[in-house]
One Martini backbone bead per residue (centre of mass of N, CA, C, O) as a GRO file, in nm:
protein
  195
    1UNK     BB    1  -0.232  -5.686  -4.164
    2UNK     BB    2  -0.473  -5.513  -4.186
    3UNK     BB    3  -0.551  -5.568  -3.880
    4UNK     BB    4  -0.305  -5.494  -3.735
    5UNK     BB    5  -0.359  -5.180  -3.814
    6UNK     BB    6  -0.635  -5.129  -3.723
    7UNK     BB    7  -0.559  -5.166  -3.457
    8UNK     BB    8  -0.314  -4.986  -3.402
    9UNK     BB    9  -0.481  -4.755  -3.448
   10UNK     BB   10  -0.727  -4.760  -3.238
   11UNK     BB   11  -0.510  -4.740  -3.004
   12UNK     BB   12  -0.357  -4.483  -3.100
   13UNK     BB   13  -0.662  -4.337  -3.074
   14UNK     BB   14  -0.714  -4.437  -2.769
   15UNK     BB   15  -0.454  -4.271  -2.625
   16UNK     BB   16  -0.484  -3.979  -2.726
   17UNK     BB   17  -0.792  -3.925  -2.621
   18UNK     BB   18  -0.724  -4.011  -2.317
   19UNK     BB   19  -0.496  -3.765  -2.296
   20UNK     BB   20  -0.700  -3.547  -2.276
   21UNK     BB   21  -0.854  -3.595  -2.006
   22UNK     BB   22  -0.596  -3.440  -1.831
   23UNK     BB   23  -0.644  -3.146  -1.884
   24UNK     BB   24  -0.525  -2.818  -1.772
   25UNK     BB   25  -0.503  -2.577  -1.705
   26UNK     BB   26  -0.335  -2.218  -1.651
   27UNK     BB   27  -0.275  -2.027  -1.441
   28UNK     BB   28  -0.360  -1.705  -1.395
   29UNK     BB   29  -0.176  -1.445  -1.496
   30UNK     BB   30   0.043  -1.169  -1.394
   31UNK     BB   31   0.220  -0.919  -1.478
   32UNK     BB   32   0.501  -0.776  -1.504
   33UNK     BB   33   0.631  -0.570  -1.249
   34UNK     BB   34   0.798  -0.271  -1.283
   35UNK     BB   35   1.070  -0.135  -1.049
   36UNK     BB   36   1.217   0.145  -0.977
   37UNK     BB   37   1.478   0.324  -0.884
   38UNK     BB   38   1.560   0.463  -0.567
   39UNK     BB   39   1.514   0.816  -0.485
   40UNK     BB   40   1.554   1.082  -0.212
   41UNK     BB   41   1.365   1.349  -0.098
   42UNK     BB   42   1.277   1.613   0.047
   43UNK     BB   43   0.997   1.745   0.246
   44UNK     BB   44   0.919   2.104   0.175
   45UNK     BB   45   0.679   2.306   0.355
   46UNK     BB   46   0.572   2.624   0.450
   47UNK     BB   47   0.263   2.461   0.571
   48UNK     BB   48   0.437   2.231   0.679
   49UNK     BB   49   0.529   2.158   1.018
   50UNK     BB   50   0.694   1.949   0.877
   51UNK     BB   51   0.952   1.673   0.751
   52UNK     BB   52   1.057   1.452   0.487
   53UNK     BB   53   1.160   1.163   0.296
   54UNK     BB   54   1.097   1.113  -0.043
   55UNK     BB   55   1.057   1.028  -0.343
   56UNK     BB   56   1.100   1.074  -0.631
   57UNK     BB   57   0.933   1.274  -0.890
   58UNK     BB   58   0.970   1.013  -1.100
   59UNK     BB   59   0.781   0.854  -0.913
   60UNK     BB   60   0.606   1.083  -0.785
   61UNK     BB   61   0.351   1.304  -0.672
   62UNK     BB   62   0.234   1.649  -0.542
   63UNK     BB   63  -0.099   1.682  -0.405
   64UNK     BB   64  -0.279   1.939  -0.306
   65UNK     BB   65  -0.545   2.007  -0.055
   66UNK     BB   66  -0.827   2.276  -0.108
   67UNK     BB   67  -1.140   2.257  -0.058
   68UNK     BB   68  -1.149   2.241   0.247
   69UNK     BB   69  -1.037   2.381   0.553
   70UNK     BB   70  -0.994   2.035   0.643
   71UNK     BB   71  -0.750   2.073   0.379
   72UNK     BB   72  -0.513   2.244   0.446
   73UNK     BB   73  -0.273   1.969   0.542
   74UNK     BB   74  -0.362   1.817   0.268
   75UNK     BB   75  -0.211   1.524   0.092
   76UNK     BB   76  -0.081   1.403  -0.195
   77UNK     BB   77   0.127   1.034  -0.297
   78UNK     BB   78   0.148   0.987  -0.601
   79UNK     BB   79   0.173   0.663  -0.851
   80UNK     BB   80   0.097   0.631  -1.128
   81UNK     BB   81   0.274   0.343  -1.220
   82UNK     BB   82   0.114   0.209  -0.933
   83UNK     BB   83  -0.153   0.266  -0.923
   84UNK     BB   84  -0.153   0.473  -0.679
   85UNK     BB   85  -0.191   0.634  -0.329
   86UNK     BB   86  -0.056   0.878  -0.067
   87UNK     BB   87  -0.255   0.972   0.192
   88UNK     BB   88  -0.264   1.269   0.349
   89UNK     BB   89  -0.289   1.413   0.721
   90UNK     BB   90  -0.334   1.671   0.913
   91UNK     BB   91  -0.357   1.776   1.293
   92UNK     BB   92  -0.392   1.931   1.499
   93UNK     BB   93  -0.355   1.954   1.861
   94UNK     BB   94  -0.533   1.922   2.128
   95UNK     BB   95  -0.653   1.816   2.460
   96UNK     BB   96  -0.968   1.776   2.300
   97UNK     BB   97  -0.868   1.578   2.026
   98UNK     BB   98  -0.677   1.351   2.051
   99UNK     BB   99  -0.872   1.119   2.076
  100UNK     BB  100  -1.057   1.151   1.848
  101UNK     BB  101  -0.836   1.147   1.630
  102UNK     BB  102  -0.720   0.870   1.673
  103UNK     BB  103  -1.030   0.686   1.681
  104UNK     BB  104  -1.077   0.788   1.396
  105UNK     BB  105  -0.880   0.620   1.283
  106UNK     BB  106  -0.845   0.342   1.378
  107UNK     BB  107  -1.158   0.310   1.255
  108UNK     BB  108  -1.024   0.353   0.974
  109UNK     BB  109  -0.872   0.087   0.952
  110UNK     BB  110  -1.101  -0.135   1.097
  111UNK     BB  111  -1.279  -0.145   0.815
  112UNK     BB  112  -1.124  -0.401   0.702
  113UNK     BB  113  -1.186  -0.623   0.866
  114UNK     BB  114  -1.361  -0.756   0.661
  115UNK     BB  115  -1.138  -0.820   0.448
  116UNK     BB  116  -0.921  -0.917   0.636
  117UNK     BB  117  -0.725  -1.110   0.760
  118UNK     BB  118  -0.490  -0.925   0.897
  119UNK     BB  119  -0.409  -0.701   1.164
  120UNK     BB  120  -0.075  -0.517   1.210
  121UNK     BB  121   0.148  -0.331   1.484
  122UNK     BB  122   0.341  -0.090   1.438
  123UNK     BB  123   0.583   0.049   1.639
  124UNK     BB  124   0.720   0.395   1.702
  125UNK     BB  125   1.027   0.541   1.821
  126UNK     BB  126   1.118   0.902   1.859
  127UNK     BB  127   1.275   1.098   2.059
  128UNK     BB  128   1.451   1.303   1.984
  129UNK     BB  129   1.194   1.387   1.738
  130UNK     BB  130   0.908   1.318   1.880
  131UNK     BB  131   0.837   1.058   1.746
  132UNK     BB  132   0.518   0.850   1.699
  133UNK     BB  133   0.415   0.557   1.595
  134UNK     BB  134   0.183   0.316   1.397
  135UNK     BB  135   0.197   0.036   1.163
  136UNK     BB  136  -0.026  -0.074   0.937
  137UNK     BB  137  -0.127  -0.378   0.842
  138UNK     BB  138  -0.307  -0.547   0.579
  139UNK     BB  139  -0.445  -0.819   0.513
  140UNK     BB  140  -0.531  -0.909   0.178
  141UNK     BB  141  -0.873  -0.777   0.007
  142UNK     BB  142  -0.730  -0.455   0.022
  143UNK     BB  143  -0.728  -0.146  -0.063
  144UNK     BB  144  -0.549  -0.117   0.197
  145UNK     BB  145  -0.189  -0.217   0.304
  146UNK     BB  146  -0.143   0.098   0.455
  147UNK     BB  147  -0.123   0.240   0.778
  148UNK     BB  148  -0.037   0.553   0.938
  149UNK     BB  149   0.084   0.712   1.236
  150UNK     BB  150   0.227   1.056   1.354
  151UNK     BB  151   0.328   1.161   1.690
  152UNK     BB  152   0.391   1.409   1.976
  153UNK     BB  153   0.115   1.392   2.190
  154UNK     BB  154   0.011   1.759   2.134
  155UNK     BB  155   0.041   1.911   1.821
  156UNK     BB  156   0.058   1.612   1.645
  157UNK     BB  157  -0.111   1.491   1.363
  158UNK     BB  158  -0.037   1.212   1.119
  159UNK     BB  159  -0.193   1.050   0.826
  160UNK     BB  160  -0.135   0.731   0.640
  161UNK     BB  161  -0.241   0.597   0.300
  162UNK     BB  162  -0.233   0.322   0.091
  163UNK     BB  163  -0.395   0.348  -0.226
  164UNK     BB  164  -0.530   0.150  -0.478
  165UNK     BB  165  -0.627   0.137  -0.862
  166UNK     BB  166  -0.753  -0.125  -0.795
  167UNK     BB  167  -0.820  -0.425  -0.760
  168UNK     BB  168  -0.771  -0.642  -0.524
  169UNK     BB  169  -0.470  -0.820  -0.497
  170UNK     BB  170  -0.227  -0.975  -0.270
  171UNK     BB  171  -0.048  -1.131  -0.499
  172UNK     BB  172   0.007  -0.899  -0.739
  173UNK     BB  173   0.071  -0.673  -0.512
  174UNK     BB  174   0.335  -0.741  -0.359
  175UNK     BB  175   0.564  -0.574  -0.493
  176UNK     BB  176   0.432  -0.303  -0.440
  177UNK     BB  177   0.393  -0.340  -0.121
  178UNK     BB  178   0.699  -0.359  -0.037
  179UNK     BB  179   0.816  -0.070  -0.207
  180UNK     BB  180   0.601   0.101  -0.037
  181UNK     BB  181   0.703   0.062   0.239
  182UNK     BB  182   0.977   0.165   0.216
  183UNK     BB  183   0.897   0.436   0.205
  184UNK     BB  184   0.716   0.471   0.471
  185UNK     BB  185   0.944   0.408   0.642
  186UNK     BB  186   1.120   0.658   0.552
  187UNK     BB  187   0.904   0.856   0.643
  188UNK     BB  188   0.936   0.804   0.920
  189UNK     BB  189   1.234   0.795   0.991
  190UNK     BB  190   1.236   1.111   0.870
  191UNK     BB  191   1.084   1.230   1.062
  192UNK     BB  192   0.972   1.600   1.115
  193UNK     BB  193   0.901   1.879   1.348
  194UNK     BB  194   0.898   2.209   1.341
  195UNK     BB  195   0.960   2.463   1.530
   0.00000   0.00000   0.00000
């Protein structure tokens, strides 16, 4: 009898321990983003030839940048609660630098293409209000996944970038990337210039 327990203790100690030789970790979690109900105000400021509707102020503010001459018509629209930016700026356009102002962009969208999988552009044509744009997507572990242009192709060009305050990680952020698209979008389709 006691051959017999003796035996089963062994068999179900050596049960016990090799079943433990397949344990896995947990893949590692990320905090769930709470993200808050959008309204929509209009922006609208006597410095700046355009207005667009943006979120309420209760999810993001606007900081006006005038450190050098150059920054004369940007600003910044912080998402403090999404630690990130979206980075905005203007330029008048005449007919010598139109071309200049836009390759400058573009080379810095595709200053990404070193991190991104894959950058997309959509088109945005709105006749009727004279804007014009292309909506750039930047797929991967970049710090900005959105960067977009919007010009009358004579007098105006805007140009928004939305940055990260955080490590990038494209699966993580993916929520509030969707989030802020919609603003962006938003952006787009109200934007207006100015007579």
């Amino acid at each position: 009898m006691i051959k017999g327990l003796l035996a089963f203790a062994t068999i179900g100690t050596m049960v016990m321990l090799g079943s433990c030789s397949n344990y896995q970790p947990r893949p590692r979690g990320y905090f769930r983003i709470e993200l808050p109900n959008k309204t929509y105000t209009q922006f609208e400021n006597k410095r700046f030839p355009f207005t667009f509707d943006m979120p309420d102020t209760t999810l993001c503010n606007v900081i006006e940048k005038r450190e050098r001459k150059e920054d004369m018509y940007g600003f910044n629209i912080a998402y403090p609660k999404l630690r990130g930016c979206l980075y905005c700026d203007y330029k008048p356009v005449s007919k010598d630098n139109f071309w200049e102002i836009s390759e400058d962009f573009r080379s810095f969208v595709y200053k990404h293409d070193v991190k991104a999988d894959e950058i997309t552009e959509q088109l945005y044509v709105n006749d009727e209000a004279k804007v014009y744009g292309l909506l750039y997507e930047i797929q991967g572990n970049t710090a900005s996944q959105i960067q977009f242009v919007l010009t009358d192709s004579c007098k105006h060009y805007f140009r928004g970038a939305y940055y990260f305050n955080v490590s990038p990680n494209a699966d993580s952020l993916a929520p509030v990337t969707k989030y802020v698209k919609e603003d962006i979008l938003r952006i787009i389709e109200s934007f207006k210039w100015k007579n």
